[in-house]
VMD Tcl script that draws the C-alpha trace (Angstrom):
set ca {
  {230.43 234.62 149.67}
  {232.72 232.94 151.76}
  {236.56 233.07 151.82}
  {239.08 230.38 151.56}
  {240.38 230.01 155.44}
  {237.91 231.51 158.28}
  {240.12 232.31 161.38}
  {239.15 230.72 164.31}
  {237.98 233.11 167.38}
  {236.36 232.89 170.41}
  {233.82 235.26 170.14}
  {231.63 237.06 167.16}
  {232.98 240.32 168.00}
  {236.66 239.28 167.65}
  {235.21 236.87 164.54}
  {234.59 240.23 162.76}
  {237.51 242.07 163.95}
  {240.23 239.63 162.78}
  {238.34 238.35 160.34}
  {241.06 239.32 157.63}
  {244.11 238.02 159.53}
  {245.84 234.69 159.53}
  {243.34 231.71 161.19}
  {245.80 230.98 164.02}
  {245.16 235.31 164.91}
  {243.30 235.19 168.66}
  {243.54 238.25 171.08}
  {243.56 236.91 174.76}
  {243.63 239.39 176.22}
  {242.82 243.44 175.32}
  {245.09 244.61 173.03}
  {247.24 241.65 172.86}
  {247.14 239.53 169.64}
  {248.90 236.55 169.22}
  {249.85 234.42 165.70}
  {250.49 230.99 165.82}
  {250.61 231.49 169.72}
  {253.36 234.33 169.41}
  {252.52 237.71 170.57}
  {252.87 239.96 168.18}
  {254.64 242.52 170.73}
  {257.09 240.20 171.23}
  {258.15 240.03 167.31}
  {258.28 243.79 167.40}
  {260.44 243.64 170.64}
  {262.76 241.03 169.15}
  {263.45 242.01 165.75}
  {262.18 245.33 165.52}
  {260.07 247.11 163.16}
  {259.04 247.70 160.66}
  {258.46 243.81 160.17}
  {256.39 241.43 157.96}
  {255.34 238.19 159.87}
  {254.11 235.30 158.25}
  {251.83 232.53 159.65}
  {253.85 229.52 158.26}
  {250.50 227.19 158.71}
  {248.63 229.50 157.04}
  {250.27 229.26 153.75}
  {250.38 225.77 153.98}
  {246.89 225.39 154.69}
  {245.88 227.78 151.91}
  {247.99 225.45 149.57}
  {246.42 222.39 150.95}
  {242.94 224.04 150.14}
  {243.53 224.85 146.55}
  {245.12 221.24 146.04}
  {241.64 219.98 147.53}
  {239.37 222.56 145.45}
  {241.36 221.56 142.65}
  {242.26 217.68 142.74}
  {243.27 216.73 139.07}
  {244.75 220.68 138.25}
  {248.54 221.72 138.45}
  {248.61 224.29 140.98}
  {251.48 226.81 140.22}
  {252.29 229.59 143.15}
  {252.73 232.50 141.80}
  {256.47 233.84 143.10}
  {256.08 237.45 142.51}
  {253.47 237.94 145.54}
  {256.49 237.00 147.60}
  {259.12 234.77 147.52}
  {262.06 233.77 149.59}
  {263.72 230.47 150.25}
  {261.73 228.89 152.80}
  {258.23 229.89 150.70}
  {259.95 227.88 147.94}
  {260.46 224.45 150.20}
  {256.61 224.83 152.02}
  {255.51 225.22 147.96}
  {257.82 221.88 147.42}
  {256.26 220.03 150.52}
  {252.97 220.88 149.96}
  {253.10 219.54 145.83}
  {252.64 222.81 144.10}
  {254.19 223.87 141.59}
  {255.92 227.68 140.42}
  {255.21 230.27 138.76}
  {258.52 232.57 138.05}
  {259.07 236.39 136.47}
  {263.01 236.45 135.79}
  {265.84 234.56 136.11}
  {266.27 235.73 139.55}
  {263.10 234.04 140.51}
  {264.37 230.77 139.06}
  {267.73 230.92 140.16}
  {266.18 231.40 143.86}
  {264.27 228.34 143.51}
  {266.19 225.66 141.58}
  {269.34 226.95 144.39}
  {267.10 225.88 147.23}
  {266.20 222.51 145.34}
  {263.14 223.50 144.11}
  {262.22 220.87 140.98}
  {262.62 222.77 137.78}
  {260.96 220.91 135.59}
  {257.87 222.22 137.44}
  {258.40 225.71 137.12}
  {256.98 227.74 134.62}
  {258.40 230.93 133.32}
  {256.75 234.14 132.19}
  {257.04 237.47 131.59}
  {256.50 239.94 128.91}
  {260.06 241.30 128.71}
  {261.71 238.39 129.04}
  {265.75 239.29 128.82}
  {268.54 237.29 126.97}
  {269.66 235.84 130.73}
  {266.02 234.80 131.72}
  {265.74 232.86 128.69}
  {269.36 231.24 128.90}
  {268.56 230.85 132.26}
  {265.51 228.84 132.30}
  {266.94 226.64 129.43}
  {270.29 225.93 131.42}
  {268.12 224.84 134.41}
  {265.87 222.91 132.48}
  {262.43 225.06 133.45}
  {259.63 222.86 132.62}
  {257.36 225.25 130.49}
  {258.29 228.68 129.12}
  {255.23 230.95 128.18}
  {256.01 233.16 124.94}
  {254.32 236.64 125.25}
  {255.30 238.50 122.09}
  {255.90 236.86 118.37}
  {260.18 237.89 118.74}
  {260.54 235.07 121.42}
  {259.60 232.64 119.13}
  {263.26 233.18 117.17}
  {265.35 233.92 120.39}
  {263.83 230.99 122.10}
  {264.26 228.32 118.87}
  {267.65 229.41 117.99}
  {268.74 229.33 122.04}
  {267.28 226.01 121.80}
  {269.37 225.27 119.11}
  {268.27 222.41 116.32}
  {268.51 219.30 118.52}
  {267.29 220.99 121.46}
  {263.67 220.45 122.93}
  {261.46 222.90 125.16}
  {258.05 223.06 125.87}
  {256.19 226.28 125.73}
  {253.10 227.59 126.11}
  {251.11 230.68 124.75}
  {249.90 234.10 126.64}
  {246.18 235.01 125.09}
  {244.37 238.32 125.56}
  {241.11 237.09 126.21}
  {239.73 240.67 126.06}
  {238.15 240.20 129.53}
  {237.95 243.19 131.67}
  {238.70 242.21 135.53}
  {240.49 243.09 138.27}
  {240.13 245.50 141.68}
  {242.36 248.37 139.74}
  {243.23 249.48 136.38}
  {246.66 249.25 136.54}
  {246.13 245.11 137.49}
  {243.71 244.20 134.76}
  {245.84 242.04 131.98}
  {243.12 240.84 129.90}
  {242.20 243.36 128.07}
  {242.94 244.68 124.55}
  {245.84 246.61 123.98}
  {248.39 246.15 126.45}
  {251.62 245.22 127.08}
  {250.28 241.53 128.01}
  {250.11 238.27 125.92}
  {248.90 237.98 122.07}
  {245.17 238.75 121.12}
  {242.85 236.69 119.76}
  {240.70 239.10 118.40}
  {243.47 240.85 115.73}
  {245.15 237.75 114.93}
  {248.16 238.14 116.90}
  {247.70 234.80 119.04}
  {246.82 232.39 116.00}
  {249.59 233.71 114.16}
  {252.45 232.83 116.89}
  {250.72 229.76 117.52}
  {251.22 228.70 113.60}
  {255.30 230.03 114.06}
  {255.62 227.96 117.01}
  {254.41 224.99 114.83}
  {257.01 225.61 112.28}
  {260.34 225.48 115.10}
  {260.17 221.28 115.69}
  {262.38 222.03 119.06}
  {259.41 223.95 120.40}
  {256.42 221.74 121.99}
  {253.71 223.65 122.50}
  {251.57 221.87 125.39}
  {248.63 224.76 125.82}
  {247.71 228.47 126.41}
  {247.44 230.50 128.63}
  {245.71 233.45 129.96}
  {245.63 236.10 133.11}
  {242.56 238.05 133.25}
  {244.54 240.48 136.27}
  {244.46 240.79 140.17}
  {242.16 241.08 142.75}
  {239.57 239.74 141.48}
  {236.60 238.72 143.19}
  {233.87 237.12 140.90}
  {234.00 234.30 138.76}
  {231.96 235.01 135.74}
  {235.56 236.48 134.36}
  {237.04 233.27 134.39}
  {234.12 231.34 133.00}
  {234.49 233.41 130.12}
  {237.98 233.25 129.63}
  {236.72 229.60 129.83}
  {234.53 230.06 126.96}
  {237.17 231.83 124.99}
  {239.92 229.82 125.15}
  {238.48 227.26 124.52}
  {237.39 228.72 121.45}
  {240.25 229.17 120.19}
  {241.52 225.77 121.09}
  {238.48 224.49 118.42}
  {240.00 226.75 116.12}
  {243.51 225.37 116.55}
  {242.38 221.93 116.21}
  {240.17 222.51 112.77}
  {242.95 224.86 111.20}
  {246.46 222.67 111.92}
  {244.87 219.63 113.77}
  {246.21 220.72 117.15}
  {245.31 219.06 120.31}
  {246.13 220.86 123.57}
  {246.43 219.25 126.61}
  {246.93 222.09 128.92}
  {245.15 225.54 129.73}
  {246.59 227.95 132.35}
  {243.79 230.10 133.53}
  {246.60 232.60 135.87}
  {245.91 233.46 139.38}
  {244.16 236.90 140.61}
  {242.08 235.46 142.98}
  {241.13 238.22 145.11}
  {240.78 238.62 149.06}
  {239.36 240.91 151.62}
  {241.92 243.66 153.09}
  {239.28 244.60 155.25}
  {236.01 242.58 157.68}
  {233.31 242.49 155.26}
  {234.77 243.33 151.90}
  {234.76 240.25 149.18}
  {237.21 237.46 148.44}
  {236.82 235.17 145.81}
  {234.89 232.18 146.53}
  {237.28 229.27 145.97}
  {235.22 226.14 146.04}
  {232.13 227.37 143.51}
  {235.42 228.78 141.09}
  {236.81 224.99 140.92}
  {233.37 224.04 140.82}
  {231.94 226.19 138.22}
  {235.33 226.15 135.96}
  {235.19 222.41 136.16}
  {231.67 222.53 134.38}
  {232.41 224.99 132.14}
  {235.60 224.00 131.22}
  {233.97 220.21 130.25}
  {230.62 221.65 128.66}
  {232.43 223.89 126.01}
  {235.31 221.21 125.38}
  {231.98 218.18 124.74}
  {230.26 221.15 122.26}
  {233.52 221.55 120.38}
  {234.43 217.79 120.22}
  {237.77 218.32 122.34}
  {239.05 216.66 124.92}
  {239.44 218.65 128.07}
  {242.78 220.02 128.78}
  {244.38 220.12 132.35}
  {244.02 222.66 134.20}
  {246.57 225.14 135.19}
  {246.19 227.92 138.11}
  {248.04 229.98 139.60}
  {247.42 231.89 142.84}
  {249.62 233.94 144.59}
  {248.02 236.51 146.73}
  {245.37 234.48 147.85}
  {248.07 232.00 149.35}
  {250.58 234.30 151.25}
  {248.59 237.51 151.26}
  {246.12 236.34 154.38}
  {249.34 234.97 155.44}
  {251.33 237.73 156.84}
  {251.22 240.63 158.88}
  {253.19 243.90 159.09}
  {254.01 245.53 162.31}
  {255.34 249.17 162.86}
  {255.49 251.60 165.55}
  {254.14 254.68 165.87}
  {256.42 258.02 165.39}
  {254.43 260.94 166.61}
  {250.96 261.93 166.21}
  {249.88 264.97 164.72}
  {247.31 267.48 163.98}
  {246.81 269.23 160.86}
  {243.79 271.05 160.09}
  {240.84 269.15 160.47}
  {243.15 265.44 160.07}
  {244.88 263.54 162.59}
  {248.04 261.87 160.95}
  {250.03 258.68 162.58}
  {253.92 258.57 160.88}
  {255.12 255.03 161.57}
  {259.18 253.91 160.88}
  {257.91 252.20 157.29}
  {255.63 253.14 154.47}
  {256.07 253.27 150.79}
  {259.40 251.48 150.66}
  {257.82 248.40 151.84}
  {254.31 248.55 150.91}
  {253.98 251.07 147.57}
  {250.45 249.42 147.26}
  {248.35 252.21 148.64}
  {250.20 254.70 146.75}
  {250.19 252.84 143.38}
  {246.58 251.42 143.52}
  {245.28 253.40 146.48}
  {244.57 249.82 148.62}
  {242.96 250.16 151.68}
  {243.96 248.07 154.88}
  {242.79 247.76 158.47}
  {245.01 248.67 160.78}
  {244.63 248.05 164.56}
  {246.52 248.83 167.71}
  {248.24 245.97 169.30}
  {250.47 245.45 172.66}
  {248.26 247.40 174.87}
  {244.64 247.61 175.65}
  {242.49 251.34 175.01}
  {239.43 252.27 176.22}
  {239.49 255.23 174.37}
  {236.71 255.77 171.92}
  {238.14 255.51 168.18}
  {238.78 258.68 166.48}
  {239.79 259.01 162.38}
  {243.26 259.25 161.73}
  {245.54 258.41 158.52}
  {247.75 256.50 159.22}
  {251.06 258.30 156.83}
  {254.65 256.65 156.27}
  {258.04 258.21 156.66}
  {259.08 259.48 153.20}
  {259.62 262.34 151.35}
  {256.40 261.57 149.10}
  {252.50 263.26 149.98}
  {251.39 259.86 148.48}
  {253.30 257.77 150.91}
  {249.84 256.58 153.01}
  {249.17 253.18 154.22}
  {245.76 253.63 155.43}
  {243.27 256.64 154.66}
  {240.65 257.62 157.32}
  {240.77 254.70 159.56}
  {239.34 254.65 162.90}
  {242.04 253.73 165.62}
  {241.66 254.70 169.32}
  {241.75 258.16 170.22}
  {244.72 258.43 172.31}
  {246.99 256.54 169.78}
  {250.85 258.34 170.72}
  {254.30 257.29 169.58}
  {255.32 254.28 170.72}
  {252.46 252.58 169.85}
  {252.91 249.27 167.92}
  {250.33 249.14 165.14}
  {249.71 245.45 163.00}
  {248.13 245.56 159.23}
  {246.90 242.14 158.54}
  {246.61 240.84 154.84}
  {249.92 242.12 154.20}
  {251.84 238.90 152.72}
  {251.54 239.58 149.15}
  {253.06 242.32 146.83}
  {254.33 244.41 149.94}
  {258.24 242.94 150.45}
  {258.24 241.38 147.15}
  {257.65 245.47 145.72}
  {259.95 246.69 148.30}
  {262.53 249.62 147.65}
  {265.44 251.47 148.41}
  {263.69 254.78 148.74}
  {265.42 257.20 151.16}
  {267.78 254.64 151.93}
  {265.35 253.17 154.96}
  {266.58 249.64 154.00}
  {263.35 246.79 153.70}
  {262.05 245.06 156.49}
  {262.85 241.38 157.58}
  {260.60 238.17 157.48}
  {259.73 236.40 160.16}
  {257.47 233.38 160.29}
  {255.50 232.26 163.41}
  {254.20 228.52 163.74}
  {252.92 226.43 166.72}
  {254.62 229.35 169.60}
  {257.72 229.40 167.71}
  {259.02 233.15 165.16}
  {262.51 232.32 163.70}
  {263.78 234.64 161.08}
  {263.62 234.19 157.29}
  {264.55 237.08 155.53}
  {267.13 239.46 157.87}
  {266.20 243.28 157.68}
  {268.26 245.12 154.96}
  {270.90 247.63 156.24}
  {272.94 250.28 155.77}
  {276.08 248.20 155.39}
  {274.61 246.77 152.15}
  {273.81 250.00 150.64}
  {277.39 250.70 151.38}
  {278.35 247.32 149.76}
  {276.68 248.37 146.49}
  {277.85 251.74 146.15}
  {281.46 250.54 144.28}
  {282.30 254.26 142.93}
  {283.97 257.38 144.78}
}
mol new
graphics top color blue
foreach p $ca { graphics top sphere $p radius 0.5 }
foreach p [lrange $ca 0 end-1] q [lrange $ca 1 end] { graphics top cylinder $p $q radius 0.2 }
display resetview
């Protein structure tokens, strides 16, 4: 199985080694790694760490490749995996369109001139100010997750209004790389289910509110996810129900959103979704089961997020102290949970590597442990770095573009780490580092 972007290296050992990190990723020398031709030390040196650095080529290649695998589908990015203002204008250059979670998310976009009428909106809590929101910037599709939007959204429409929607479907697919990420299954807080009803029922309440267009369905099967028989059923199944649709109310369709979750490797040799046989196979699915049920096939709607900025970026942080407990070797560096919660919500394993300085030392198993108050608050497990890591030491985790600032917090008042993105020798800052001075600016009471 391949992956969507193979870096470029110079020789198979370094092939394997940074095999996981942004293409541009080379190391010409021991221990020093550039991106984009800027070495990493130097980011560390100049704006400190902890810090996330994005390959700005990267992303847009990534984009370019699902446009490609993808030719006549709407490509939506999906914000949440991380999102800041220049993300938004590469999405706008490179055609695609966005995928939003709150008004926040909107605002963000439509402020930096990002088109609104192709930005969807979804969400399964979706507040009174998301919904006036999206309506007062003219969002081009709103997806209703639960029967009680139906109402809000008609009556915020008002009689003369107009808005195009679509539906959320539970599919009843099981897939994903964690439990906690699969959103196709029965009986969660996701989307209306075909199986009890739920779904068909909306669908004939939508029909009933004429300010309410109702252009498709759509589904997310979860995250992570590396195979694509799930999506060939949710293929099968949705367009099911479109057949349905059609025979009970004489509905045509002309879009299906099939979500994102396309999974990639944190690590050399683990699995990432194979991009080209997904379009590929989807494409012939999605036409055989539309000519068996006489309907004609819908456009196709995606939405990727990790698999776009995730191989993207990479997070630097130096080394605290070392230190020796019982039969385990831990490594505190200055970040951990408050930027990257992953490992401690879904217990995600990364591949961290020294950088700035060559070892000859043999490698030796260490966990690598961040600084807060939490036993859970591990970014990598039983990872083999060299044996005489010591404070001071600058260490990079590559894949780390997706879900780590954009799940940030404020825990122990460490403030989240800033953005910077590195293309063709140049790093220029995107997103400053958050400080102490805007804690203080929040905290209004005495």
């Amino acid at each position: 199985m391949t992956t969507i972007h193979e870096p470029a290296v110079t020789t198979a050992t370094a092939a394997d080694a940074l095999s996981v990190w942004p293409a541009s990723a080379v190391e010409p020398r021991g221990g020093e790694i550039t991106v984009a031709g800027v070495p990493l030390a130097e980011i560390a040196d100049r704006f400190g760490t902890p810090v996330y650095v994005i390959d700005e080529d990267e992303v847009r290649e990534r984009c370019r490749t699902y446009r490609h695998a993808f030719p006549e589908a709407e490509v939506l990015y999906a914000a949440k995996a991380f999102l800041c203002r220049a993300m938004i204008h590469w999405m706008d250059e490179e055609g695609l369109g966005l995928d939003v979670c709150s008004a926040g998310e909107l605002e963000l976009a439509v402020t930096t001139g990002f088109p609104p009428d192709r930005i969807v909106l979804h969400g399964n809590a979706k507040s009174p100010r998301d919904l006036e929101t999206a309506l007062r910037l003219g969002v081009g599709r709103i997806v209703i997750d639960s029967p009680s939007e139906i109402a809000r959204l008609a009556a915020a429409v008002g009689p003369d209004g107009h808005q195009k929607v679509m539906v959320r479907v539970v599919p009843g697919i099981s897939a994903g790389g964690h439990e906690k990420i699969r959103t196709g299954t029965e009986d969660q807080k996701f989307g209306l289910s075909i199986s009890d009803g739920y779904a068909q029922h909306a669908i004939a309440r939508i029909l009933d509110q004429p300010q309410l267009e109702l252009t498709g369905l759509h589904c997310h099967l979860g995250s992570q996810i590396t195979s694509v028989k799930p999506y060939l059923a949710a293929v099968r199944r949705m367009v099911g129900l479109m057949s349905r649709l059609y025979e009970q109310h004489g509905l045509v369709l002309r879009e299906l959103d099939l979500g994102g979750g396309h999974g990639i490797a944190y690590r050399p040799g683990e699995p990432a979704l194979d991009l080209t046989t997904l379009a590929r196979k989807v494409r012939a699915e999605l036409a055989e089961a539309c000519a068996a049920a006489g309907l004609t096939v819908p456009r196709l709607i995606i939405e990727p997020g990790r698999a776009i900025a995730g191989p993207a970026g990479v997070a630097l942080y130096h080394v605290l102290s070392v230190k020796q407990t019982g039969a385990h070797t831990y490594v505190p560096v200055d970040g951990g949970m408050s930027d990257n919660p992953r490992p401690a919500l879904y217990g995600v394993r990364y591949a961290p590597r020294l950088v700035g300085r060559h070892s000859t030392a043999a490698p030796a198993p260490v966990t690598v442990v961040g600084r807060h108050c939490e036993a859970g608050d591990i970014l990598a497990a039983d990872v083999e770095l060299p044996g005489d890591i010591r404070p001071g030491d600058l260490l990079a985790i590559p894949a780390a573009g997706a879900y780590h600032l954009s799940m940030a917090s404020g825990y122990n008042m460490v403030g989240r780490p800033p953005v910077v993105a590195v293309d063709d020798g140049l790093a220029r800052l995107l997103v400053r580092r958050e400080s102490l001075d805007d804690f203080r600016r929040r905290d209004v009471g005495l």
